[in-house]
N, C-alpha and C positions, 0 to 999 in steps of 0.2 A: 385036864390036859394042859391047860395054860399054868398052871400051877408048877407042875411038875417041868415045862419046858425054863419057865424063868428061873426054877430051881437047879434046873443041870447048869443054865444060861452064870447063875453066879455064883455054884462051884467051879463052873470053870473058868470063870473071870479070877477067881481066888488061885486058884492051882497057876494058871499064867503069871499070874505076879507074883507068888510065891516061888515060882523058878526063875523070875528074872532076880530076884530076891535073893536066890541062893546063888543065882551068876555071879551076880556085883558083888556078895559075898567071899565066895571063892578068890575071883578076879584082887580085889583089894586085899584080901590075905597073902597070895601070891606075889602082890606089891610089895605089901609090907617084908616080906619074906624075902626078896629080891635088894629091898634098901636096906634093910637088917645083914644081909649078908655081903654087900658093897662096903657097907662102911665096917662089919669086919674086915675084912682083905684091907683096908685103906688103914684104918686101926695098925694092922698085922705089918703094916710095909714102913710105916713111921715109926713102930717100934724097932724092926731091924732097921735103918736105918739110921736112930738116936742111936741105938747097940752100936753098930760099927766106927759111927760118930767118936763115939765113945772108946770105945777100942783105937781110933785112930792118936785122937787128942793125950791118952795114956803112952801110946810107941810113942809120941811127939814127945814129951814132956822125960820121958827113960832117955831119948837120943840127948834132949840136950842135957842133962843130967851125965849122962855119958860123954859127952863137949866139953863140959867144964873140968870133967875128971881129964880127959886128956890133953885140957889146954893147960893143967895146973902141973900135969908129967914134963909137957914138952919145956914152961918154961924152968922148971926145975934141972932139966937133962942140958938147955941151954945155958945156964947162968952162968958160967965159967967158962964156955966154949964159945969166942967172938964168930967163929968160920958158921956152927950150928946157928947162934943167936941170930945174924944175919940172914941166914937160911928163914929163919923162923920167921922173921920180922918182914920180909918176902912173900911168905907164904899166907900172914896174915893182911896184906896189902893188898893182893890178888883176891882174896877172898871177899874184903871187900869191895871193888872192883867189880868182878861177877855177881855178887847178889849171895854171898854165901856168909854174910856176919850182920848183926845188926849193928845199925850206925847213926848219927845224933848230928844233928847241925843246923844253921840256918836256913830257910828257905822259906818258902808259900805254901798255904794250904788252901785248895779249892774246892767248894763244895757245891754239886751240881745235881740238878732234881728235874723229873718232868713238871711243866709248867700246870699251874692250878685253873687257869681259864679254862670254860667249858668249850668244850673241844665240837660243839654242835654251831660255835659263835664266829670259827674258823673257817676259809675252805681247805685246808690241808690239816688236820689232824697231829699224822704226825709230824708236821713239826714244831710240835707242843710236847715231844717227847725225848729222851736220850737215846742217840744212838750210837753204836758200838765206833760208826766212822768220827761223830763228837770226840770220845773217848779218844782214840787215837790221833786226833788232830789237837787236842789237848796235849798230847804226852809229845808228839812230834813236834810243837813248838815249844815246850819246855826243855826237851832235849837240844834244840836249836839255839837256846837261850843259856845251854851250860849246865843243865842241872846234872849233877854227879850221881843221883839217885832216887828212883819214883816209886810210888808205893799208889796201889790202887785200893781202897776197904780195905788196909792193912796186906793186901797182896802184892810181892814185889814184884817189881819188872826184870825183868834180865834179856839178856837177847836174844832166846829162844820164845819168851810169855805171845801167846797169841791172846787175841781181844778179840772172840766171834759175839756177835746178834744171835740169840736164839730164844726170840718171842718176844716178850715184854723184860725177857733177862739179858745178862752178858755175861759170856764164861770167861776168864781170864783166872791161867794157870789150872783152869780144869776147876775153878771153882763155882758156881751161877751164884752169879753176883746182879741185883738189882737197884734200880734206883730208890735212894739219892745215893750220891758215890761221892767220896770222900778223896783226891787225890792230894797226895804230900809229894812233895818236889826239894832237896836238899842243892842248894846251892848260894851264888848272890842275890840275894833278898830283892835289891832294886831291880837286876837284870832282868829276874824272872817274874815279877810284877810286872811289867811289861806286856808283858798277855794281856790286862786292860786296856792297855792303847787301843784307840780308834780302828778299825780298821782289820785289829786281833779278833783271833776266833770266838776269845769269849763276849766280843762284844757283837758279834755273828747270833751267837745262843742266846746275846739278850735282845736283839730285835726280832726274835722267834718266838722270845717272852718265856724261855726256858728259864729258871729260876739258879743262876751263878752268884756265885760271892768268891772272893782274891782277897785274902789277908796275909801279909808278913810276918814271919814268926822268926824268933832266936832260940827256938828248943824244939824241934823238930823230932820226932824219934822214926824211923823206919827198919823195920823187920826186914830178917834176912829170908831167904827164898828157902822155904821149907822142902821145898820139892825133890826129883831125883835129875840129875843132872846126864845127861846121856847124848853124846855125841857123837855122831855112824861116821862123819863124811870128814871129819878132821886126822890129822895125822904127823909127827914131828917130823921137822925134816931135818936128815941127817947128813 
């Protein structure tokens, strides 16, 4: 009778942990089957994504292609016509102006990163970090300074470009833009240098221990504002 009791005693010792066995089983299949199918969906969204990418970069590259076709009409229909020529010579000066040509010159380039100290060595965090109000107080004192034209990671300003905070990124122009940021400023070299003065915002970012550099350039390149231009609230007055 003792025989047989310790014999049920460790089949059923065995059957219990052979179903916790097929739990942890199941359960960890079901994991995997769960991760397996997370990073397809994530797979599937970076794919559309580079696709439209893709699709975008191509309408980009047809439009200017089509610019060039019709800037090489206009000055041809101009060239004998002083009253058109004018006209044209006009229309390309606004353009640059607003943000609608690309355009070369002297100026500053600054390049600005969160700071590398470990941020457990601080008590405030983030102000080891870039933020969107930085960004703008960058750009409000280079315009303050005269600069004709600013380009943020190749994206231009104009005077619609908003500069929002959203996480660890910053959108300007609708594009999430992360650090390090690259801002290009076209104008007087020494003027806009000036931002290193004591007392300047970027020397604000460097007692925060944000990581800034200010160099002077004579070959400046900035890109024209790819975007769509759309104005509700304007209107000519006649």
């Amino acid at each position: 009778m003792t025989n047989k009791k310790m014999i049920s005693f460790v089949l059923g010792m065995m059957c219990f942990a052979l179903t916790i066995g097929i739990c942890i089983q199941i359960k960890t299949v079901n994991n995997n089957n769960s991760t397996i199918s997370q990073s397809y969906e994530e797979s599937n969204l970076k794919a559309e994504v580079l696709k439209y990418k893709e699709k975008y970069d191509n309408l980009l590259k047809e439009t200017e292609k089509i610019d060039e076709k019709l800037k090489e009409k206009i000055e041809k229909a101009t060239e004998n016509n002083s009253e058109l020529e004018e006209a044209n010579n006009q229309i390309t000066q606004g353009n640059k102006i607003i943000g609608l040509s690309e355009v070369k010159g002297a100026g500053v380039i600054i390049n600005i990163s969160d700071s590398e100290i470990d941020a457990n060595s601080v008590l405030n965090s983030n102000d080891l970090l870039v933020h969107d109000k930085d960004i703008l107080n960058i750009v409000n004192e280079l315009k303050n300074a005269g600069a004709e034209a600013i380009s943020i990671n190749e994206q231009r300003l104009i005077l619609t470009t908003p500069i929002i905070c959203g996480g660890n990124i910053i959108n300007i122009n609708g594009e999430r833009i992360g650090s390090p940021f690259t801002i290009k400023a076209i104008g007087l070299p020494e003027t806009l240098a000036n931002l290193s003065r004591p007392g300047g915002y970027v020397s604000t970012l460097q007692e925060r221990k944000v990581q800034v550099s200010l160099k002077k350039s004579n070959d400046i390149t900035i890109p024209k504002y790819t975007g769509v231009l759309n104005f509700k609230y304007l209107s000519n007055v006649k």
